[in-house]
N, C-alpha and C positions, 0 to 999 in steps of 0.2 A: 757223450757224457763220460764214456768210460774205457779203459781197452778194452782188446781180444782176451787179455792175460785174467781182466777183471771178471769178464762176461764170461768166459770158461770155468773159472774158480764160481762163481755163485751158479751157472748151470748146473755144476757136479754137487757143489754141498746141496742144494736144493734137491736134486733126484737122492741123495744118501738120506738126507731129512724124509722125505716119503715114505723110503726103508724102513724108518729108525725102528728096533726094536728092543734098544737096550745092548746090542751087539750083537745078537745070533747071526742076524742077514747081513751080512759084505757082497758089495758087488765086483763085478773086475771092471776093468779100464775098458776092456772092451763092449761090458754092460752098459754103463752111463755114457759112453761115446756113444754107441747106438740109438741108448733112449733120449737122446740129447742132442742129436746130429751134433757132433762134434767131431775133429779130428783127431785118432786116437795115438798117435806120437804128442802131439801140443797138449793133447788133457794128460798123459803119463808125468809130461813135465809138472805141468801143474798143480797134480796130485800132489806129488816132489815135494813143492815148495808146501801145500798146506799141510802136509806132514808134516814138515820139519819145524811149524806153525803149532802144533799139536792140533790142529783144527779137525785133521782127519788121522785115522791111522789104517796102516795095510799090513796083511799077511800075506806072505808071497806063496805058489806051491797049489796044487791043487786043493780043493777047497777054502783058500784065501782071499782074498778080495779087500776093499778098502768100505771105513766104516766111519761116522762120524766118532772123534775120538771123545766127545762130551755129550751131552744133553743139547738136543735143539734148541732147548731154551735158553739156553748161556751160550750159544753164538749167535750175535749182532752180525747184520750184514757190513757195517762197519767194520768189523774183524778181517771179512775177509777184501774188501774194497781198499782197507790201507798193508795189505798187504803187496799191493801190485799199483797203487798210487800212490804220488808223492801229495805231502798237502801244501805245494808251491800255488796256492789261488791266487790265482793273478789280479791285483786290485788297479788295475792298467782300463780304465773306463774304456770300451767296446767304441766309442765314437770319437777316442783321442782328445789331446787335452790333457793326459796328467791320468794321475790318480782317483779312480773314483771314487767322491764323497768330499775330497778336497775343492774348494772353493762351490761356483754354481753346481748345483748336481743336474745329469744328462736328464731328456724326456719321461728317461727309463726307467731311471736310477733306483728309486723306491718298488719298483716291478722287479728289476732283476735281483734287489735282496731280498726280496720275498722267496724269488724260485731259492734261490742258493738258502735260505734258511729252510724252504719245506723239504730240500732234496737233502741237508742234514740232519734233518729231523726224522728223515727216512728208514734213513741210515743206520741212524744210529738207532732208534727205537722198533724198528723191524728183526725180528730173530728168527732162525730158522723153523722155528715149532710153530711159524701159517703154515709152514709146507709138510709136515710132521701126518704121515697118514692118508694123503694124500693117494689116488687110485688108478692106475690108467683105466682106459672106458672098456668097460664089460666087453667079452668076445661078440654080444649081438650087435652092441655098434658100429664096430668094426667091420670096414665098409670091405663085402667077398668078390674077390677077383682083382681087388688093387692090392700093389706089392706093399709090403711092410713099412716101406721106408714112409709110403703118401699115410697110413696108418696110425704116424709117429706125431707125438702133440709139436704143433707148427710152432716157430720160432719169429717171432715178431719183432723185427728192428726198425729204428729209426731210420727216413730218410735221409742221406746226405748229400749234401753239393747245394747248389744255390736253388733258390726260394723264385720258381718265379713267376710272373701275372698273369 
């Protein structure tokens, strides 16, 4: 549904949103890599760009760290999704033929703009402030004698490749 570029940029704003304090708390690159299994060369970049976005801002130097540069609530995930997507939607019908919605419409048709209107509505009406406060789990959860990393809240992705019976 999205890139690597996307899915890094909303991992990271989301653990600052957690943060957010109004600015006291900045994390480093190498915080929200960790707390995010990320890799922490690809999230520096990306930092990069949602800086330059004003989305986040960083102080470099010990005690510096990067920070949401606004209010959770005035960033839409939309801010940061077109930041690293184009909006080139391909209206190229999935079963050929043409154009979808041009002449007969597919099986599908009225199913798949549903998904594509629920997932813009998503989008755009989803702001960083669900994740605003947000906790990792107490030290008693925390399962003793596994390493940190199995510790770390799981990342749950989409299947890819073929579909089959």
């Amino acid at each position: 549904m999205y890139s690597r570029q996307t899915e890094t940029a909303i991992a990271a704003t989301t653990r600052l949103a957690e943060v957010y304090d109004g600015g006291s708390t900045r994390l480093s690159v190498t915080d929200i890599a960790e707390s995010r299994n990320l890799q922490r060369p690809f999230l520096a970049k990306i930092l990069t760009v949602l800086s330059q976005a004003g989305v986040v801002s960083g102080t470099p130097g010990p005690g510096g760290g990067f920070m949401l540069a606004k209010d959770p609530k005035d960033i839409r995930i939309n801010d940061i999704y077109r930041l690293f997507e184009s909006d080139n939607t391909s209206h190229a019908c999935p079963f050929g033929g043409g154009v979808c919605g041009e002449g007969d419409p597919c099986p599908l048709h009225s199913e798949l703009v549903d998904v594509q209107s629920a997932v813009d509505r998503l989008l755009h009406d989803t702001t960083l402030e669900r994740f605003q406060g947000i906790e990792p789990a107490p030290p008693a959860l925390i399962e003793v004698g596994v390493s940190a990393t199995a510790n770390r809240r799981r990342a749950f992705r989409a299947k890819t490749g073929r579909i089959t019976s």
